[in-house]
C-alpha positions as CSV (number, residue, x, y, z in Angstrom):
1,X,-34.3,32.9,42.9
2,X,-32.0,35.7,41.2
3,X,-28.9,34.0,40.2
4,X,-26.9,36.5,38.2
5,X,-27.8,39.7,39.8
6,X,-28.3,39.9,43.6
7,X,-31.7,42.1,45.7
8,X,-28.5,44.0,47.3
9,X,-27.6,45.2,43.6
10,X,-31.1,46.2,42.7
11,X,-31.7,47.9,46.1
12,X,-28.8,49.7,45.5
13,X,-29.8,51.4,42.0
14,X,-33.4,52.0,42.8
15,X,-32.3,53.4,46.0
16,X,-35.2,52.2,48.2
17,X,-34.9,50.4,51.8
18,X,-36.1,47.0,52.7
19,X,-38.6,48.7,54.6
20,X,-40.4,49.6,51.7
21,X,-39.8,46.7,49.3
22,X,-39.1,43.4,50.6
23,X,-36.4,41.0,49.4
24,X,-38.8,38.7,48.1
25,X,-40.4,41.5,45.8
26,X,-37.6,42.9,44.4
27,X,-36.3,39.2,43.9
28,X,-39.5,38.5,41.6
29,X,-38.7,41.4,39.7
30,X,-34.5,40.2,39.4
31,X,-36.6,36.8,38.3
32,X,-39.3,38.7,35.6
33,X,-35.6,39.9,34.4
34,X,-33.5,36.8,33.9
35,X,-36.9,35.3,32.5
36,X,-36.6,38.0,29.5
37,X,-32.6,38.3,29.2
38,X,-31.2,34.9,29.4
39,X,-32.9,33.3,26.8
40,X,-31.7,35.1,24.8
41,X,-28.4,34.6,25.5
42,X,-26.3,31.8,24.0
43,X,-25.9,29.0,26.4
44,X,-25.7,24.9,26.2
45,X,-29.7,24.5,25.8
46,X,-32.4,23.5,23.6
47,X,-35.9,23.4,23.8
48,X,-37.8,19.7,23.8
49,X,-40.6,19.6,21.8
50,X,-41.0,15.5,22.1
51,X,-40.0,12.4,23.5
52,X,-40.8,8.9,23.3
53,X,-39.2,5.8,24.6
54,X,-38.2,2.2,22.8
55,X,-36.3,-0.6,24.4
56,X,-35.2,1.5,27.0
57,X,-33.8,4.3,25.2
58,X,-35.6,7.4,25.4
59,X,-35.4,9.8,22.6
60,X,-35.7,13.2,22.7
61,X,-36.5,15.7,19.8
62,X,-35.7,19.6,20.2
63,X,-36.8,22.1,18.2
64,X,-33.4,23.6,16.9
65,X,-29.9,21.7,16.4
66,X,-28.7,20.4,19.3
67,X,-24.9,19.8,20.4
68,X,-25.2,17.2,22.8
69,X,-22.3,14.5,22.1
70,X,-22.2,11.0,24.0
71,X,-21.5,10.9,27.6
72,X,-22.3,14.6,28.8
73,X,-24.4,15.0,31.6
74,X,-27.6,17.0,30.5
75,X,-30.6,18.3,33.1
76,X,-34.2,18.0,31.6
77,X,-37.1,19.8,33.0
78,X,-41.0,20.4,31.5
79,X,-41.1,17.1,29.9
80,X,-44.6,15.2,29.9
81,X,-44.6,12.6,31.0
82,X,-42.1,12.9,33.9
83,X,-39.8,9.9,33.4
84,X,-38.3,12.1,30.8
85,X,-36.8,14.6,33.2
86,X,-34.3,14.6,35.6
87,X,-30.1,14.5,34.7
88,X,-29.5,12.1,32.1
89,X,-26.5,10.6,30.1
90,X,-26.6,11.4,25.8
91,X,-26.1,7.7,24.6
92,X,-26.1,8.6,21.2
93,X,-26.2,11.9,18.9
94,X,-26.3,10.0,15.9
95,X,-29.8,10.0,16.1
96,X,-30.2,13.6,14.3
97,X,-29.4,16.7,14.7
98,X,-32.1,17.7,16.4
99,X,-32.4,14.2,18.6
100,X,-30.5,13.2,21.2
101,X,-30.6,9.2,23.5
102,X,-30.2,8.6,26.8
103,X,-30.9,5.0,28.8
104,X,-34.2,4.8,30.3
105,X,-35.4,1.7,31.7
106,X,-39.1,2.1,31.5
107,X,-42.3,0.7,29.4
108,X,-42.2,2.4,25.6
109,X,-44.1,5.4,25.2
110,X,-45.3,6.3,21.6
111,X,-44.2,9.8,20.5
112,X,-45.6,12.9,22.8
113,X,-45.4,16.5,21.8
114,X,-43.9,18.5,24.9
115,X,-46.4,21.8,25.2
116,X,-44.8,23.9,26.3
117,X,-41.3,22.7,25.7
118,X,-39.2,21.1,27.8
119,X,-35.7,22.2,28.3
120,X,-32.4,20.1,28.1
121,X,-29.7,21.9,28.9
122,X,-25.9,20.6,29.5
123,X,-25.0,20.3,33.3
124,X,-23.2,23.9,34.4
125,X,-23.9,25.2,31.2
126,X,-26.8,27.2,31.4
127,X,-27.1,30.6,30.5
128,X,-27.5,31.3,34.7
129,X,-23.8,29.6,35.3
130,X,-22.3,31.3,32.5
131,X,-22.9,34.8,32.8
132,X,-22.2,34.7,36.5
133,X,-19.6,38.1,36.8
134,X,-20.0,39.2,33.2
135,X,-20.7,42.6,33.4
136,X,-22.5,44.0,30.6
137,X,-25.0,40.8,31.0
138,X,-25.2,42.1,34.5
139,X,-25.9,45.6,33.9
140,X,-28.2,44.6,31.3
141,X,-30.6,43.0,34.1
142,X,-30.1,45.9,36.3
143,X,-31.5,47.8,33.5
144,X,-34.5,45.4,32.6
145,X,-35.5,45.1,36.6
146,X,-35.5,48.7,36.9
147,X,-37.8,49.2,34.0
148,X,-40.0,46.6,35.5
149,X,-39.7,48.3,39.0
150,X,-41.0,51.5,37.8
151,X,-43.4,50.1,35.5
152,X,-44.8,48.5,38.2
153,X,-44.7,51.1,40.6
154,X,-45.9,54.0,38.3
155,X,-49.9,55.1,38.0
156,X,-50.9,53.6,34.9
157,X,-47.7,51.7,34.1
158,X,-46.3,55.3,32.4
159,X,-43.4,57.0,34.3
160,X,-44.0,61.0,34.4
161,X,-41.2,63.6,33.4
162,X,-40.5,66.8,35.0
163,X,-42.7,68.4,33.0
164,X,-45.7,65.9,33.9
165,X,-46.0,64.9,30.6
166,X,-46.0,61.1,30.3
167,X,-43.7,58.6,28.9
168,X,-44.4,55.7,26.4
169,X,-45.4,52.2,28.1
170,X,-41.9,51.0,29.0
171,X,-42.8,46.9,28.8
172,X,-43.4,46.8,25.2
173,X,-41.0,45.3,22.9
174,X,-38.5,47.6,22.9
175,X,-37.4,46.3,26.7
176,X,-35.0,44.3,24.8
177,X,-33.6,46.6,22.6
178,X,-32.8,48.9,25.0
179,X,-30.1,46.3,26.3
180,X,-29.0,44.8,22.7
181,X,-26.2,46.8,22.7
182,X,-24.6,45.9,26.1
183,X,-26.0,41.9,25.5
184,X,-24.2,41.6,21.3
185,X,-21.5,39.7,22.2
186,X,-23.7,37.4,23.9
187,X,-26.7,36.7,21.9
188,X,-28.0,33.8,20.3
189,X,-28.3,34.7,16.8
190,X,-29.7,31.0,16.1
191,X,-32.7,31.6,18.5
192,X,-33.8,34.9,18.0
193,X,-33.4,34.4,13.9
194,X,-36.1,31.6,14.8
């Protein structure tokens, strides 16, 4: 579900009806967006790439330095198995940088590699809550869902100028650096130097 961006704003740059795209398209194509843009934008988050539990404590490695601190709330999704998600209390951060505690009254569990990782991220502090009304974060997505739209759309993938001649495949690589500029303030340099 779009969170930053609404279908209404979308609709209303592309220019096309709900007759001819339904809400439910153009909001996987707001989604395909978000998916691309806000992880790269600096946020309360870390990826889990293990857990294990002892003595009811479960442990939770990320893969970067996390900031977690003792009594905030953080929401943890993607964790195998699945007594490691749900909204948990840090216990400890003393643990490592890059672990984090929480109570868990459960069996142990040996060590387990998350694949994919899991995410932890602090309660009201993802990148979705936090970008909520910024503006160049939201033009940004316009810009990323429109580029989806007409690659999607267009024969081939490739858009066609006025002259018939076609355009470069617009879902390479560059997608992100056409928005860099507008998203600066924003990124996560500690993410994307990774």
């Amino acid at each position: 579900m779009p969170q930053i961006i609404s279908v209404a704003d979308l609709r209303g740059v592309l220019g096309v009806s709900s007759s001819l795209y339904s809400d439910p398209y153009l909001e996987n194509i707001i989604d395909s967006a978000e998916g691309v843009i806000l992880p790269l934008l600096t946020s309360y988050q870390n990826a889990v790439a293990s857990v294990y539990l002892t003595d009811d404590v479960a442990y939770y490695v990320t893969q970067s330095l996390n900031r977690f601190v003792a009594g905030q709330t953080v929401v943890v999704t993607g964790c195998v198995p699945a007594l490691f998600n749900g909204t948990v209390t840090v216990t400890d951060d003393l643990e490592g940088f890059y672990v984090f505690t929480a109570a868990n009254v459960n069996s142990d569990v040996t060590i387990r590699n998350v694949i994919p990782a899991g995410v932890a991220v602090l309660d009201g502090a993802s990148a979705a809550d936090l970008y909520v009304g910024v503006a160049p974060v939201e033009s940004a997505l316009l810009v990323v869902s429109v580029e989806i739209f007409q690659s999607i759309t267009a024969a081939g993938g490739q858009i066609e100028g006025v002259d018939f001649q076609p355009s470069p495949f617009r879902m390479g690589r560059s997608l992100q650096n056409r928005v860099v500029g507008l998203l600066s303030p924003f990124l996560d340099v500690e993410t994307i130097c990774q």
